[in-house]
N, CA, C, O and CB atoms as a CASP TS submission, in Angstrom:
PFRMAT TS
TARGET T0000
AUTHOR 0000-0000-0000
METHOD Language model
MODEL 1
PARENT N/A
ATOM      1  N   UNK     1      20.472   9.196 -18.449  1.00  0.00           N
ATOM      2  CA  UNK     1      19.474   8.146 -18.540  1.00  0.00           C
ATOM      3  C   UNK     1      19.401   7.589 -19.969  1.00  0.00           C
ATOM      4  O   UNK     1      19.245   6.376 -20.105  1.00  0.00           O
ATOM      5  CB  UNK     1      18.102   8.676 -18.098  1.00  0.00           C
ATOM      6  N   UNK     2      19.486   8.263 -20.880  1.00  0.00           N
ATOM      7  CA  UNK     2      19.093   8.145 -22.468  1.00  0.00           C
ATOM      8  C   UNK     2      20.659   7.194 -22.870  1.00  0.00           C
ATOM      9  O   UNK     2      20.747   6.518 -23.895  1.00  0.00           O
ATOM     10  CB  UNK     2      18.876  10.133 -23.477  1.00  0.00           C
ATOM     11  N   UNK     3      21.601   7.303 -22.016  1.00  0.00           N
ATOM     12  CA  UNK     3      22.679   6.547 -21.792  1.00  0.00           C
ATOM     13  C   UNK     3      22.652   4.939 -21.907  1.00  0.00           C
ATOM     14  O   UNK     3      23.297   4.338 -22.766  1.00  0.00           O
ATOM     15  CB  UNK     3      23.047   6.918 -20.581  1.00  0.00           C
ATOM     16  N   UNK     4      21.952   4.400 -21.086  1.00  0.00           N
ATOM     17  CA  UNK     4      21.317   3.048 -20.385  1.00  0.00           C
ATOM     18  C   UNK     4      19.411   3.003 -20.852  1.00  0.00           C
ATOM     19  O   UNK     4      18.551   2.504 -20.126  1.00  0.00           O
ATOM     20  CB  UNK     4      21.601   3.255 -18.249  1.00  0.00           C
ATOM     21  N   UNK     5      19.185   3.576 -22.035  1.00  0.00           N
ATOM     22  CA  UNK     5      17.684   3.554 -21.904  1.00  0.00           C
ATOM     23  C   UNK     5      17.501   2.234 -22.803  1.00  0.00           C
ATOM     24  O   UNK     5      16.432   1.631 -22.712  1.00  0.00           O
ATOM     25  CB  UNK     5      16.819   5.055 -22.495  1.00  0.00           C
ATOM     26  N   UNK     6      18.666   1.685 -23.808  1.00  0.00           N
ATOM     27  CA  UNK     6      18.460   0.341 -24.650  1.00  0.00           C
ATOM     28  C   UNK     6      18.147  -1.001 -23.313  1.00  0.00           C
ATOM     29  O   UNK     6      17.135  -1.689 -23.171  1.00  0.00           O
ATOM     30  CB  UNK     6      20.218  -0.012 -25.768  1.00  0.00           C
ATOM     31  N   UNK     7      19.289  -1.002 -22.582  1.00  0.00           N
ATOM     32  CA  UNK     7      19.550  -1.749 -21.643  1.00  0.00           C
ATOM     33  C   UNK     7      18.017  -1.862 -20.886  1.00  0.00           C
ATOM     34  O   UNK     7      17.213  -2.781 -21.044  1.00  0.00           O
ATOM     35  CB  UNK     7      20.795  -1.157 -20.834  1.00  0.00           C
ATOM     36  N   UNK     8      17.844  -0.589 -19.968  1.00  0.00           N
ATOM     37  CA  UNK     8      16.662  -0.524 -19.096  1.00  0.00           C
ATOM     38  C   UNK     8      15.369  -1.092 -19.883  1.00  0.00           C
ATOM     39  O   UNK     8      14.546  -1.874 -19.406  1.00  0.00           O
ATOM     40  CB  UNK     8      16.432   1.019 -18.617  1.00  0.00           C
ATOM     41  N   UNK     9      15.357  -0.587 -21.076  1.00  0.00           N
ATOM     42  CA  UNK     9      13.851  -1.450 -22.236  1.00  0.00           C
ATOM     43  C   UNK     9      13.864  -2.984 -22.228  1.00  0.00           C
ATOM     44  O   UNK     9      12.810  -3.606 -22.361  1.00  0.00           O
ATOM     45  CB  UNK     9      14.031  -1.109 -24.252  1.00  0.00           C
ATOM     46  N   UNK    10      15.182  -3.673 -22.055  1.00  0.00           N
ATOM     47  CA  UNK    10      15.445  -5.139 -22.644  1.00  0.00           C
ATOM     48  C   UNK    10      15.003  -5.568 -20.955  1.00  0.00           C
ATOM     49  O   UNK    10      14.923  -6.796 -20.923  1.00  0.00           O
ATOM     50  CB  UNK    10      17.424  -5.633 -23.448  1.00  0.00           C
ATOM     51  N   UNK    11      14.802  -5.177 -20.046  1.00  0.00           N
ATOM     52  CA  UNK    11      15.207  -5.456 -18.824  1.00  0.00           C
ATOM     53  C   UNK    11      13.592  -6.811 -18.729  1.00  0.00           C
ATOM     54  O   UNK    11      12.582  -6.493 -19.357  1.00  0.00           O
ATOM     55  CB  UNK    11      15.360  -3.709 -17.598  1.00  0.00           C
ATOM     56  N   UNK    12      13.593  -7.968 -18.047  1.00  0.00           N
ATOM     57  CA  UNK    12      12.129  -8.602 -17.605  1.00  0.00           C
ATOM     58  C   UNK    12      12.335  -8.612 -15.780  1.00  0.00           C
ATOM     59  O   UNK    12      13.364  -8.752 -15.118  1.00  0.00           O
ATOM     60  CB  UNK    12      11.858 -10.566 -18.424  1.00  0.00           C
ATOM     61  N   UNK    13      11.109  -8.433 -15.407  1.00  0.00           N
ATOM     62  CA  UNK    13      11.524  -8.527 -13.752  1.00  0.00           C
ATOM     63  C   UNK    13      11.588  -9.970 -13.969  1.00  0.00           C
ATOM     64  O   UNK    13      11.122 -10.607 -14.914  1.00  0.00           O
ATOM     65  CB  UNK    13      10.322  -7.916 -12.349  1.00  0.00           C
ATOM     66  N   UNK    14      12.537 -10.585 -12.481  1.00  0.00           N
ATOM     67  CA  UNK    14      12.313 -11.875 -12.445  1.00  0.00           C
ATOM     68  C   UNK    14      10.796 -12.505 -12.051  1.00  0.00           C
ATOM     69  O   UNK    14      10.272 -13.469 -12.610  1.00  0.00           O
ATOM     70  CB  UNK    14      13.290 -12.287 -11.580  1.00  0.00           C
ATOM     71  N   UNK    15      10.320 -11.843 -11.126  1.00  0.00           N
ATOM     72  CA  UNK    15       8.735 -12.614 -10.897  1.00  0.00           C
ATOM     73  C   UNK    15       8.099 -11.497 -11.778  1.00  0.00           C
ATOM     74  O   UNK    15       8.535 -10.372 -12.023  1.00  0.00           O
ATOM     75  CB  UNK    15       7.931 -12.758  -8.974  1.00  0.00           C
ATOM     76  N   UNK    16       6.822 -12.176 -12.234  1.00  0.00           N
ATOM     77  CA  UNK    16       5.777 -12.035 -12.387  1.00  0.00           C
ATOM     78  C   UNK    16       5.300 -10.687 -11.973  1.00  0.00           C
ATOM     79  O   UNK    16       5.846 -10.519 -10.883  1.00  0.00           O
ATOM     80  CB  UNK    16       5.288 -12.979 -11.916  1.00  0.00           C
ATOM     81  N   UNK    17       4.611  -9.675 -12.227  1.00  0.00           N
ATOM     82  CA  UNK    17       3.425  -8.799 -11.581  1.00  0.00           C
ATOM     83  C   UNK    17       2.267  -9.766 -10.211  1.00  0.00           C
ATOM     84  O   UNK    17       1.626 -10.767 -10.530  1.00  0.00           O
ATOM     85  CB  UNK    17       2.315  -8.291 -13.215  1.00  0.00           C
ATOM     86  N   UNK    18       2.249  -9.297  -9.073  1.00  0.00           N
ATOM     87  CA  UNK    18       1.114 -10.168  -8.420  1.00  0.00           C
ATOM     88  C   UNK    18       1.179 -10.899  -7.651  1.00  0.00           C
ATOM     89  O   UNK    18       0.462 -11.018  -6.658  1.00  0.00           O
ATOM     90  CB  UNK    18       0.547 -10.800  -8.982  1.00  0.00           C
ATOM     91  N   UNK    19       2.547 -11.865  -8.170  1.00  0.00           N
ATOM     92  CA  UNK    19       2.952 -13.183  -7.837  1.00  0.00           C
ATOM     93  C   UNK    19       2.434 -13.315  -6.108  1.00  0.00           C
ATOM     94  O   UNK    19       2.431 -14.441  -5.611  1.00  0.00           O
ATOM     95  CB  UNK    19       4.766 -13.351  -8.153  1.00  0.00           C
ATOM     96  N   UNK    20       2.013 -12.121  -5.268  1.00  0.00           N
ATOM     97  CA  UNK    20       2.183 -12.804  -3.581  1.00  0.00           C
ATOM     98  C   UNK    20       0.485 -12.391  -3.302  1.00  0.00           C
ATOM     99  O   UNK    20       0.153 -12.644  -2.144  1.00  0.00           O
ATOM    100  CB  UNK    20       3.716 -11.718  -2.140  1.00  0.00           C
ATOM    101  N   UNK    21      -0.586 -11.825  -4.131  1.00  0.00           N
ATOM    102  CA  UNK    21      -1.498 -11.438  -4.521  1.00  0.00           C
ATOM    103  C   UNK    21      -2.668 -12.868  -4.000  1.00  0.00           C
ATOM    104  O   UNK    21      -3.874 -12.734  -3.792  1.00  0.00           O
ATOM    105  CB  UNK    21      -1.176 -10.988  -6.047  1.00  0.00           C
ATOM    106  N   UNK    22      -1.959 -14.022  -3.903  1.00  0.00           N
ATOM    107  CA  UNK    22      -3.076 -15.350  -3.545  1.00  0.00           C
ATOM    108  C   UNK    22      -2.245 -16.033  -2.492  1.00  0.00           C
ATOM    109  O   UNK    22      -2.630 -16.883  -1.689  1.00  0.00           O
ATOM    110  CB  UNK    22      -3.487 -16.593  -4.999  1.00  0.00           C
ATOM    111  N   UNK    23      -1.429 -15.685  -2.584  1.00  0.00           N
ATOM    112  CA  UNK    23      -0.580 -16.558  -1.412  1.00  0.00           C
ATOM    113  C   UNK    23       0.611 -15.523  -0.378  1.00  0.00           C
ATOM    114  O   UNK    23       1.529 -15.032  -1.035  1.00  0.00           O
ATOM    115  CB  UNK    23       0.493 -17.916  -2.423  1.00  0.00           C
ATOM    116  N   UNK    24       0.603 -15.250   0.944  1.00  0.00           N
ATOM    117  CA  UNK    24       1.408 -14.898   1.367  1.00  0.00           C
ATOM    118  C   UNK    24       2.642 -15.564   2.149  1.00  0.00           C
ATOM    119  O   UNK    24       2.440 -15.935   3.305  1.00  0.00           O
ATOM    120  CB  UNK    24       0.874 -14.274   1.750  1.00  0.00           C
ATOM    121  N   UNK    25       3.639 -15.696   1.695  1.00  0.00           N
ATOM    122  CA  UNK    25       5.144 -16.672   2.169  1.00  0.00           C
ATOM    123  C   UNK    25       4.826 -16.144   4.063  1.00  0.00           C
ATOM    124  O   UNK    25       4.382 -15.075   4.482  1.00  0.00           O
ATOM    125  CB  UNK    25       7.394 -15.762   1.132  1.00  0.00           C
ATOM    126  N   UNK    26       5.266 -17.381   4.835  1.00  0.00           N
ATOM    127  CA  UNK    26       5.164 -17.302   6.227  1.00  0.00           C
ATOM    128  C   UNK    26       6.434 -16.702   6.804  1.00  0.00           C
ATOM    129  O   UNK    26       6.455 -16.120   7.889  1.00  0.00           O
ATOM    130  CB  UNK    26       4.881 -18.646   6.799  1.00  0.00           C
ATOM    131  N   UNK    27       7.464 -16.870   6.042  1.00  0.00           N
ATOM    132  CA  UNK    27       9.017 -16.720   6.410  1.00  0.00           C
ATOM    133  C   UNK    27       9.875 -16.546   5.081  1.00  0.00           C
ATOM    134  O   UNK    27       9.386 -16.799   3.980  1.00  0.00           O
ATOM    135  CB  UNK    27       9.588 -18.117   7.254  1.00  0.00           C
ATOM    136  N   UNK    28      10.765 -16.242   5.191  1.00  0.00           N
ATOM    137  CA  UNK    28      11.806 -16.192   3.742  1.00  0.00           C
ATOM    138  C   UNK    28      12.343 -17.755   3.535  1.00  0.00           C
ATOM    139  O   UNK    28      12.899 -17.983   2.461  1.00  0.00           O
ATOM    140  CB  UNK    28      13.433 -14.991   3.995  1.00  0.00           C
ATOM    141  N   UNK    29      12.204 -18.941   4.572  1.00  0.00           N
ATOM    142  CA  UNK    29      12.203 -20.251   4.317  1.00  0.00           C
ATOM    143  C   UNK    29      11.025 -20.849   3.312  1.00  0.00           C
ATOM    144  O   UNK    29      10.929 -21.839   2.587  1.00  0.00           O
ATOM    145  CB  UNK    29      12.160 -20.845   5.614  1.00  0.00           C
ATOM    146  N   UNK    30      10.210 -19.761   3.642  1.00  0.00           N
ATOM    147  CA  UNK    30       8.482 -20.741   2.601  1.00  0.00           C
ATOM    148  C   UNK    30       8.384 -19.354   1.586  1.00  0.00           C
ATOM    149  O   UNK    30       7.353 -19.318   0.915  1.00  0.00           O
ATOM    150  CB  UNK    30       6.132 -21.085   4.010  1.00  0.00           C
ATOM    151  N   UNK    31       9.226 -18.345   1.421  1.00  0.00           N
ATOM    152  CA  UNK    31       9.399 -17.952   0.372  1.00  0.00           C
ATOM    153  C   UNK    31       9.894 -18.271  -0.511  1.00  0.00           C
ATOM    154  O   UNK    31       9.462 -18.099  -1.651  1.00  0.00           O
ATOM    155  CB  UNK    31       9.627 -17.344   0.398  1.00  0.00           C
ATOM    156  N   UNK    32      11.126 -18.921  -0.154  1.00  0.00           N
ATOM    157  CA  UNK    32      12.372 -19.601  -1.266  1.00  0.00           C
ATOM    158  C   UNK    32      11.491 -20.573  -1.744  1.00  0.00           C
ATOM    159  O   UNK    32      11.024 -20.443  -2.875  1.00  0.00           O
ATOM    160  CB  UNK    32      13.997 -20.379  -0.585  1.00  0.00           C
ATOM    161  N   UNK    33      11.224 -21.439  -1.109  1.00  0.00           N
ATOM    162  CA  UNK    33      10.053 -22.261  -1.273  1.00  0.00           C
ATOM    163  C   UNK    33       8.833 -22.220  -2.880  1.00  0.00           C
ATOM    164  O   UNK    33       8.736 -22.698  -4.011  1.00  0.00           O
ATOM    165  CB  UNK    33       9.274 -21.770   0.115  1.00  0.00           C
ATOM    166  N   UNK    34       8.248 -21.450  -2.090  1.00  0.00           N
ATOM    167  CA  UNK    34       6.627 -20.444  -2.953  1.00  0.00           C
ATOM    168  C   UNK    34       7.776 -19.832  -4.635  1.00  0.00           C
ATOM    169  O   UNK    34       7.530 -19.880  -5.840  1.00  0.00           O
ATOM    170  CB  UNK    34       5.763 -18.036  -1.283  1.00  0.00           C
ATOM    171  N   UNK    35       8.721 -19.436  -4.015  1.00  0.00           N
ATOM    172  CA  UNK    35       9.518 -18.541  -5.562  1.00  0.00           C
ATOM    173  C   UNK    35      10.140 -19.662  -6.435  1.00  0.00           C
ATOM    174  O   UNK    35      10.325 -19.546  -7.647  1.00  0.00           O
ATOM    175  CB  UNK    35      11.101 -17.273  -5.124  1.00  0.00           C
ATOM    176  N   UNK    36      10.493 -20.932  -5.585  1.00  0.00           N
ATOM    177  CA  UNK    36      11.727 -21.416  -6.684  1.00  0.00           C
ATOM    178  C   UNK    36      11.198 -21.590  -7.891  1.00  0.00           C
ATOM    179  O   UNK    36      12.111 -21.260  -8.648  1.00  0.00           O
ATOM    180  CB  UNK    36      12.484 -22.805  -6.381  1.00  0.00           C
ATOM    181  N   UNK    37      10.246 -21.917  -8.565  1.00  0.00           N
ATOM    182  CA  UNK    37       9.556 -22.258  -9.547  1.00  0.00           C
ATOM    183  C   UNK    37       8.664 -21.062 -10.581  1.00  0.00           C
ATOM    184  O   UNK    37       7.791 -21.227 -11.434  1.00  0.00           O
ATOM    185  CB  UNK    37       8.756 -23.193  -8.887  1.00  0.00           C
ATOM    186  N   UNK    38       9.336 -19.844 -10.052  1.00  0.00           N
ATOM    187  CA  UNK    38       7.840 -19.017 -10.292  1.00  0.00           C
ATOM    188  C   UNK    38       9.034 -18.146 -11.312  1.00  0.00           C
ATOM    189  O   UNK    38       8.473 -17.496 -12.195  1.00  0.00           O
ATOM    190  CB  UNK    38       6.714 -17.963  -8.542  1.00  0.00           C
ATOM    191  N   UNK    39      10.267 -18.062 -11.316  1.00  0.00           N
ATOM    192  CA  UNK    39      11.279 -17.272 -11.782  1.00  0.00           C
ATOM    193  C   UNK    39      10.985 -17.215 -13.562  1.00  0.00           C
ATOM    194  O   UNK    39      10.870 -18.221 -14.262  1.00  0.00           O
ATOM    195  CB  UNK    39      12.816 -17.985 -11.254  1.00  0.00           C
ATOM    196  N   UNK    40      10.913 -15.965 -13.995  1.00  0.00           N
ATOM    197  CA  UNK    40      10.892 -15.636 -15.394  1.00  0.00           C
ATOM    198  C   UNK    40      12.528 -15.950 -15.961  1.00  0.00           C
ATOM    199  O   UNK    40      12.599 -16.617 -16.993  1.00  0.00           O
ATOM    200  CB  UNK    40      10.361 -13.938 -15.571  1.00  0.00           C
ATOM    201  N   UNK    41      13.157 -15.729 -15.652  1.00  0.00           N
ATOM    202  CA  UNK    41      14.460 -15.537 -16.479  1.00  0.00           C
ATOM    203  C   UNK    41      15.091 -17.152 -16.550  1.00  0.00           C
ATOM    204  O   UNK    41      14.974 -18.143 -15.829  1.00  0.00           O
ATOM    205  CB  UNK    41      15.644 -14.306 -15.613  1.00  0.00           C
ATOM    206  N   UNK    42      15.597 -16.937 -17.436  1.00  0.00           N
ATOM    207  CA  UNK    42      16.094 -18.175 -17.967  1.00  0.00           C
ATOM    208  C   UNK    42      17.623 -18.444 -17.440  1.00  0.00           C
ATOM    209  O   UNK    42      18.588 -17.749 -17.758  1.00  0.00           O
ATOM    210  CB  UNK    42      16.013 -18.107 -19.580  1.00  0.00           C
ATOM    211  N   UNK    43      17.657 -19.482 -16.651  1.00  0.00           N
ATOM    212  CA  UNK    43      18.858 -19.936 -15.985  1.00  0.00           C
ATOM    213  C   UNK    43      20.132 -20.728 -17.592  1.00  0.00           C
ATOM    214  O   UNK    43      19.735 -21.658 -18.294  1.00  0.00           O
ATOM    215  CB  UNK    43      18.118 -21.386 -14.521  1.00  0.00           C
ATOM    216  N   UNK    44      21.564 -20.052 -17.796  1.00  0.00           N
ATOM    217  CA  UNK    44      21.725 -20.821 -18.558  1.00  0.00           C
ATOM    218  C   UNK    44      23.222 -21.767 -17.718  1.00  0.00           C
ATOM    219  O   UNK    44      23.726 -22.743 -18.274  1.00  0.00           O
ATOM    220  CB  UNK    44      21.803 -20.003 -20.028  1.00  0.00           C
TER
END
């Protein structure tokens, strides 16, 4: 573990903490939906 522990520290989830906490997606169609915009990581 102490192997990969730099890596695992740098890590951000892509969503948020919560993110489904006010809204629940009806289908994985109105999920893609509800997520496209909500993504932390930076597309390059």
């Amino acid at each position: 573990m102490e192997l990969y522990r730099e890596i695992f520290d740098k890590y951000v989830n892509r969503y948020p903490p919560n993110l489904f906490a006010d809204y629940q997606p009806e289908n994985t169609a109105d999920a893609a939906r509800y997520l496209a915009d909500k993504s932390v990581w930076e597309h390059e």
